[in-house]
C-alpha positions in Angstrom: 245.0 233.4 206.4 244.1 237.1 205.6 239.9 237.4 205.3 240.3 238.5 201.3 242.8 235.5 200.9 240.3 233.1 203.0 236.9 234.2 200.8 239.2 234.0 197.5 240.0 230.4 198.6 237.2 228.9 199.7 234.8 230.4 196.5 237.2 228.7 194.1 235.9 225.1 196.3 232.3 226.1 196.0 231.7 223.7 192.9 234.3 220.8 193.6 232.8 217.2 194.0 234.2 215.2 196.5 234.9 212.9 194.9 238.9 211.6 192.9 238.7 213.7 189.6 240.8 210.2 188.0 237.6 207.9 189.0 235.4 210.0 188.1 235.2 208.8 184.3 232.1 207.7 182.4 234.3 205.1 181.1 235.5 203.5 183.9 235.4 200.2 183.4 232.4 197.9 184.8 234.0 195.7 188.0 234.5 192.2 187.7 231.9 189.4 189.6 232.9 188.7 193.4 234.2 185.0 193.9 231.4 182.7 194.9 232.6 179.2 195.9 236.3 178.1 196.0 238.9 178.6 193.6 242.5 176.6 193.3 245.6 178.4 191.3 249.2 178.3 191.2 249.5 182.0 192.3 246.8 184.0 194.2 247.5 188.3 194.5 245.7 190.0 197.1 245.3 193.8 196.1 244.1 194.8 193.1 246.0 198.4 192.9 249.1 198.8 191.2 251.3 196.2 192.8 248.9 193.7 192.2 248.2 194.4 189.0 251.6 194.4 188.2 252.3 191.2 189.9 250.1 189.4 188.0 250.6 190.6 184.8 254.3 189.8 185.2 253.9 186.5 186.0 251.7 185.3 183.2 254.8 187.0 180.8 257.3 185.0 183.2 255.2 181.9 182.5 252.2 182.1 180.6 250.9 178.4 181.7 250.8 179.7 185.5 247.4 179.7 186.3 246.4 183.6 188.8 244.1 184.6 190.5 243.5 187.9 191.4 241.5 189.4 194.2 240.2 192.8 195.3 238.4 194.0 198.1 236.5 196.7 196.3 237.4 197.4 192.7 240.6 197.9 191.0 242.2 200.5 191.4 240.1 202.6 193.6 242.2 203.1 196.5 245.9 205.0 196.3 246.2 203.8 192.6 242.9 205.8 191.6 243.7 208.9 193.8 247.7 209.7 193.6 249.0 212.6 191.7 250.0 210.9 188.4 254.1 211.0 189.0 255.7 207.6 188.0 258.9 208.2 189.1 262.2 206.0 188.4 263.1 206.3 191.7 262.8 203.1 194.3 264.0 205.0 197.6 262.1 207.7 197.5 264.2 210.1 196.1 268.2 210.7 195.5 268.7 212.4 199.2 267.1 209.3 201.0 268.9 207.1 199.2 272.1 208.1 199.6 271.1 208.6 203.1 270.0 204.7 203.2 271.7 202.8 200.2 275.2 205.0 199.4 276.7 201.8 198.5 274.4 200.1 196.2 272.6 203.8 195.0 274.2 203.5 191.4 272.7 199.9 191.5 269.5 200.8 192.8 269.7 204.3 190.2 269.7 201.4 186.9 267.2 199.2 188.1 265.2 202.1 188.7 265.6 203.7 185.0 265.6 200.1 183.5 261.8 199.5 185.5 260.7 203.0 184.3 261.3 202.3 180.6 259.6 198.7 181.1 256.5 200.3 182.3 257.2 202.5 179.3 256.9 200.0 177.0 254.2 198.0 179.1 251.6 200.9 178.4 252.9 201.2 174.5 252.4 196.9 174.2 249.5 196.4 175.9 247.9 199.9 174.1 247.4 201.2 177.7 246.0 204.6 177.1 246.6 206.5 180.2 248.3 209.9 179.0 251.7 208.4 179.6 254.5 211.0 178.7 257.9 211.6 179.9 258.4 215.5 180.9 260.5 214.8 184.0 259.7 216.7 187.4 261.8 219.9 188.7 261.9 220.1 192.6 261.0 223.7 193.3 263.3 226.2 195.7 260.6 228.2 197.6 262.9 229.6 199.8 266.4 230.7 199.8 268.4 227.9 202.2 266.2 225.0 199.3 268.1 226.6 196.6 271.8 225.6 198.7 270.0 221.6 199.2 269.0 221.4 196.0 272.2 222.8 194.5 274.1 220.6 197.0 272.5 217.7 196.0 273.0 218.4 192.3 276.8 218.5 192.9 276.3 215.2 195.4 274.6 213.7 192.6 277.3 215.2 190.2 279.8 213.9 192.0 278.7 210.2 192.6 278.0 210.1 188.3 274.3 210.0 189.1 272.9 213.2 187.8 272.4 212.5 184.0 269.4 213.9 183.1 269.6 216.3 185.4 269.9 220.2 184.9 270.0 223.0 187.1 267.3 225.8 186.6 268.0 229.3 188.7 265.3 231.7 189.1 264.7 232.8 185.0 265.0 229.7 183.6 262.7 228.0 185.9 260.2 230.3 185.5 260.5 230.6 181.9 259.0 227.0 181.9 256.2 227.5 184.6 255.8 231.5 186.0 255.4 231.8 189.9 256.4 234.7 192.0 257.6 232.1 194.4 260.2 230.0 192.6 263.8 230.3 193.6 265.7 227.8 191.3 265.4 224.2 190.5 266.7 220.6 189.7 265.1 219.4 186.6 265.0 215.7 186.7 264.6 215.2 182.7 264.5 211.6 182.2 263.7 209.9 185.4 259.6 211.1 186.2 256.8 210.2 183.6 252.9 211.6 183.7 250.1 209.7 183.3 246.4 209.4 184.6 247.0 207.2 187.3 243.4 205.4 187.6 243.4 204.7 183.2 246.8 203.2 184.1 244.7 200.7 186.5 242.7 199.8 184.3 244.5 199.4 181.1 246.5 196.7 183.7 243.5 195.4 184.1 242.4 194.6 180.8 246.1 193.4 180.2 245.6 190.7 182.9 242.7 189.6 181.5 243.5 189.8 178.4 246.6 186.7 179.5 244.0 184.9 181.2 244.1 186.3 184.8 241.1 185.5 186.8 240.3 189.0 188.5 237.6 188.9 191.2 236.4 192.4 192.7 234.6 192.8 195.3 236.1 189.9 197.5 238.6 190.7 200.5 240.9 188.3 201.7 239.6 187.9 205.1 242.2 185.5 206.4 245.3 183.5 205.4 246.4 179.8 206.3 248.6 177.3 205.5 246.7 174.2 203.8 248.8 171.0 202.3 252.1 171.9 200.4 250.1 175.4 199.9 248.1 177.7 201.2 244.2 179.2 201.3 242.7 182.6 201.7 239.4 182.4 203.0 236.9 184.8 201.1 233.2 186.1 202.4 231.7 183.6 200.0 234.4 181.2 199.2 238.3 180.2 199.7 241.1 180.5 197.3 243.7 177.8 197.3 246.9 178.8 195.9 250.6 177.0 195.5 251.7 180.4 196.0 250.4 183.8 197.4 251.8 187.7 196.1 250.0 190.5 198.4 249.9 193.6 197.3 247.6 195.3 199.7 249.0 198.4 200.4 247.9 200.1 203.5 245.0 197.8 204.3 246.0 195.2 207.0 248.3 192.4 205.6 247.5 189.3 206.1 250.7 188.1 207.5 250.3 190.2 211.1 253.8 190.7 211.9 254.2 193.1 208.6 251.2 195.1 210.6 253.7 197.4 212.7 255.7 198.6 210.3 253.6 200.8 208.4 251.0 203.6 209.3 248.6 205.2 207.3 249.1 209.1 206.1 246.0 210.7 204.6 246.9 213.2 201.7 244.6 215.5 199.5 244.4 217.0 196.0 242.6 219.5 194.0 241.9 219.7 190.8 241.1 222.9 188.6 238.3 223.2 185.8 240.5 223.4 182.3 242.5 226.5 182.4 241.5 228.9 179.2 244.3 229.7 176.7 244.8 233.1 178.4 245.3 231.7 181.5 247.2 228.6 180.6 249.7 231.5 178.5 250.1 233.4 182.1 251.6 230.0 184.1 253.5 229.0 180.7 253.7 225.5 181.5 253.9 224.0 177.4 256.2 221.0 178.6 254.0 219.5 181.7 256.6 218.5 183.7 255.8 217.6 187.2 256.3 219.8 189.6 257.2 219.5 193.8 258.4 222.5 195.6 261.2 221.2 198.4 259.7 221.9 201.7 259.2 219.3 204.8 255.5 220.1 204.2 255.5 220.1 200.7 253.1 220.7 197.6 253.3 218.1 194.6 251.7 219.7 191.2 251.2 218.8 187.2 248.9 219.9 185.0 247.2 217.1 182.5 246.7 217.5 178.9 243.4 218.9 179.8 245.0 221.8 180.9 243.7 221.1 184.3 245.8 221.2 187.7 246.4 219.0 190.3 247.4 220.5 193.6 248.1 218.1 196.6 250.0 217.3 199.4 251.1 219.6 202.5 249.0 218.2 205.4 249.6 214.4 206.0 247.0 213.1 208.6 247.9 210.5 210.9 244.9 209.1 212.4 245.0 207.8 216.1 246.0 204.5 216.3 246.2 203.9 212.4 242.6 203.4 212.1 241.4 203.8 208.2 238.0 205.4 207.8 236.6 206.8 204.6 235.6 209.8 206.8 239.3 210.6 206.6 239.0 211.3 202.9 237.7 214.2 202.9 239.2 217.4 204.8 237.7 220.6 204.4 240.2 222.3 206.4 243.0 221.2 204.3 241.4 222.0 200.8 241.4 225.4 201.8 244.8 225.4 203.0 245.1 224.1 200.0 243.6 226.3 197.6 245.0 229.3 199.9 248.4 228.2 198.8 247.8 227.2 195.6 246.5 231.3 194.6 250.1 231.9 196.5 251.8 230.1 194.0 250.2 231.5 191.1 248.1 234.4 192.0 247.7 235.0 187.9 245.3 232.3 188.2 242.8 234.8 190.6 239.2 233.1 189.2 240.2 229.8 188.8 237.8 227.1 190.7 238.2 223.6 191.4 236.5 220.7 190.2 237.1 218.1 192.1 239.1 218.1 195.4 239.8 214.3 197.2 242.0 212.5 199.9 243.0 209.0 200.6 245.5 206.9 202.6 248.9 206.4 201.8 251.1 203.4 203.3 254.1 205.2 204.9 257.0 203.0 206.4 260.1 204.5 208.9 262.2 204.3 205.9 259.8 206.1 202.9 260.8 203.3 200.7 259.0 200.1 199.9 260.5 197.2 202.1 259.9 193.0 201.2 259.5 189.7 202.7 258.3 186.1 202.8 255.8 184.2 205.3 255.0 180.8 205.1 258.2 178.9 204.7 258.6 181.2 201.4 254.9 180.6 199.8 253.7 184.1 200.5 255.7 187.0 199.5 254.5 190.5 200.2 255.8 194.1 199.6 254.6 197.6 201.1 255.9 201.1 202.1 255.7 203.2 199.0 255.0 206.2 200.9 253.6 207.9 197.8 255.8 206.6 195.5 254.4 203.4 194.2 252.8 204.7 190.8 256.3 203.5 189.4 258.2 201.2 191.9 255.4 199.1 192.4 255.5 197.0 189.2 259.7 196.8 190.5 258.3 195.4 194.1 256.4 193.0 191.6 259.1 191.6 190.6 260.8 191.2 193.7 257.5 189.4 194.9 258.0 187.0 191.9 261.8 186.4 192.5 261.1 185.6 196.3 258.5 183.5 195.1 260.3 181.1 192.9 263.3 180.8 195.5 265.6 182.6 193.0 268.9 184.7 193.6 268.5 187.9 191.4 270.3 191.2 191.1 266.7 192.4 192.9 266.9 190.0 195.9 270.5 190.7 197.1 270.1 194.2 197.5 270.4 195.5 201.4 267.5 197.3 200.3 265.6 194.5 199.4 266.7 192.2 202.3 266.6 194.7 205.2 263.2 196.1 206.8 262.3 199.5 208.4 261.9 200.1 212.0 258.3 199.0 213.1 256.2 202.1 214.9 255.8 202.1 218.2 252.3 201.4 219.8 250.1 203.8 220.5 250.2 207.0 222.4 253.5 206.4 221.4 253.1 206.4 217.6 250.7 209.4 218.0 252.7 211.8 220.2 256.3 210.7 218.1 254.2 211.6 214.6 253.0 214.8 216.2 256.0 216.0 217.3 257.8 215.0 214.1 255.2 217.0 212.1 255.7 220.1 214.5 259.2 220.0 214.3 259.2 219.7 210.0 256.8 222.5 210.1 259.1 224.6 212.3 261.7 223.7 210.2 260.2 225.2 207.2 259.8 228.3 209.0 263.7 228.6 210.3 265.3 228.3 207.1 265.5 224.4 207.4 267.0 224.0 210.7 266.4 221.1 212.3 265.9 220.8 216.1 266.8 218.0 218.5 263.8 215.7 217.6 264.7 215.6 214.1 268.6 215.4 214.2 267.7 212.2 216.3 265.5 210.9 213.9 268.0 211.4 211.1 270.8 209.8 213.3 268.6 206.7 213.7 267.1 206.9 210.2 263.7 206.9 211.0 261.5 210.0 209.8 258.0 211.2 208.9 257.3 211.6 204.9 253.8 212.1 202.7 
């Protein structure tokens, strides 16, 4: 980084807490008592983010007589569902490219359950008067250099092709930047119906109120410590108490799941964000920007970006952080190094914006499976069900893994629970060094990539071959 560029980007971080600009709300709703004692119900969720949340609030509309119990570690939604970028995408494989690459044969399946779950969150957040800036603006993946415009164009024609891409418009160099102004877009795909916006921790807690509101029992403040089978059921012991359940749904994300053998198969990824002060009307006139769409630009390393009503902007992604041996620490959430990368390449993107300083700037852990999709299961002779693996996508396909939790739950056969997705798992990581030196070199290789015009050397053509990869 050039001296000028490095003292531009690091003055815009002199004033930025450290803390998640979503959780950092005045009204942030007051955490619920921890469990003291024991507790018996007909369905237990571990996990109070997202697919948690979701799970319980979809089985009380299932069956409003079951009786749930929820449980959280810390409080809800603190974790990835407090800190992610605020895209609720209809996509549930991470993406048209990596599903076609995974799923070509049930795609168009997995494409309508996707846009049927989107429009259910939709009219979740309108029901339930969830007020969490929910609008539909769509994302455009951004060309940043030339070989991304041929992928993306490709794709669009794949997509074309297959009858998947309605919705879908292709933006070359004018047009794109006639909706958001940066000297370094190329071209690119505007996905019109499929991504929604929305502050990701309100959303948390609106669900939260929701499950109360059906007469959910939420405890915060109380991680399931272990899990056993006891009589036709099971128990989760507690530090101050057990939970006896029929039934268990866990929605834990990242954090170690309490049925071991789902352990291996996925490692956490740290990502960061950055968030500006509100952009004057000047400023906001120079980026254009009126229709808020979401924004990622199509590199290996890439940058994800929106801007809020507010008119602030989130800038995140780029560096994922694998820790050695998977081990999370909240030292990991914060990265100096990389908010300066980050802020370097944000005044890259939009060097109109010269001045502009950051608020807040934040990192957390991501659960990231060899797939980048979320995978499913049972334990327990089908009395605990689990789901994991969003890999950063899990603001929207988490409340679908819900109900794939449900439907496992209840024994049922369901559109969901045939699905090759559904029943098939990702390729566990290997132990460490070996998980270490293989996410290293992956990382070195996608980075090297980037800077050959997206050529992609032995390591990765393996990977691909194998379908096993490296994603944030």
């Amino acid at each position: 980084m050039a001296p000028v560029a490095m003292r531009t980007a690091a003055r815009s971080l002199s004033e930025a807490l450290p803390v998640p600009y979503w959780l950092d709300d005045p009204g942030k709703p007051a955490p619920r008592p921890a469990l003291t004692g024991d507790e018996r119900c007909d369905l237990l969720v571990v996990g109070g983010g997202y697919s948690g949340l979701w799970t319980a609030l979809l089985a009380k509309e299932r069956d409003p007589a079951r009786d749930v119990v929820l449980i959280e570690g810390h409080e809800v939604g603190w974790a990835a569902s407090g800190r992610n970028g605020g895209f609720c995408a209809a996509s549930l494989t991470h993406g048209l490219a990596n599903g076609l690459a995974r799923w070509p044969g049930e795609l168009a399946a997995l494409e309508e359950l996707g846009a049927r779950n989107l429009d259910a969150i939709e009219a979740a957040v309108a029901r339930y008067g969830i007020d969490c800036d929910f609008e539909r603006t769509g994302e455009i993946d951004v060309a940043t250099a030339p070989h991304q415009v041929g992928e993306l164009r490709a794709l669009h024609a794949e997509a074309t092709r297959l009858g998947l891409a309605g919705g879908t418009e292709w933006l070359d160099r004018d047009a794109l930047r006639a909706e958001v102004d940066s000297p370094t877009f190329l071209g690119g795909l505007w996905d019109r119906e499929g991504v929604a916006m929305l502050h990701p921790a309100k959303l948390a807690w609106g669900l939260k109120r929701a499950c109360l509101g059906l007469g959910v029992r939420i405890y915060e403040h109380t991680r399931g410590l272990e899990l056993a089978a006891s009589g036709a059921g099971t128990a989760v012991r507690t530090p101050y108490g057990r939970v006896f359940a029929r039934r268990v749904a866990l929605g834990t994300n990242i954090f170690p799941s309490l049925v071991k053998r789902v352990r291996p198969l996925t490692v956490p990824v740290y990502d960061y964000a950055l968030m500006t002060e509100p952009l004057t009307e000047a400023q906001l006139d120079s980026v254009g920007w009126r229709g808020r769409q979401g924004l990622g630009d199509s590199a290996n390393q890439f940058h994800y970006f929106r801007i809020t009503p507010e008119r602030r902007i989130l800038w995140g992604g780029y560096d994922a952080v694998y820790p050695y041996g998977g081990r999370l620490d909240s030292a990991h959430d914060h990265r100096p190094e990389t908010y300066l990368t980050l802020a370097e390449h944000f005044f890259t993107c939009f060097p109109q914006l010269e001045g502009v300083s950051f608020s807040h700037a934040w990192g957390g852990a991501i659960d990231t499976c060899s797939r980048f999709s979320a995978f499913f299961g049972t334990a327990y002779a089908g009395k605990v069900a689990y789901a994991a693996g969003y890999t950063g996508l899990g603001v929207g396909a988490t409340r679908f893994g819900a109900d794939v939790m449900l439907d496992l739950l209840s024994g049922e056969r369901t559109a969901r629970t045939e699905l090759e997705m559904v029943r098939s798992k990702p390729l566990p990581f290997p132990p460490e060094p070996l998980a270490w030196t293989g996410i290293a070199l992956t990382k070195w290789s996608l980075a090297r990539a980037d800077r050959r015009g997206g050529h992609r050397n032995l390591w990765l053509r393996t990977l691909d071959r194998f379908g096993l990869g490296f994603d944030s």
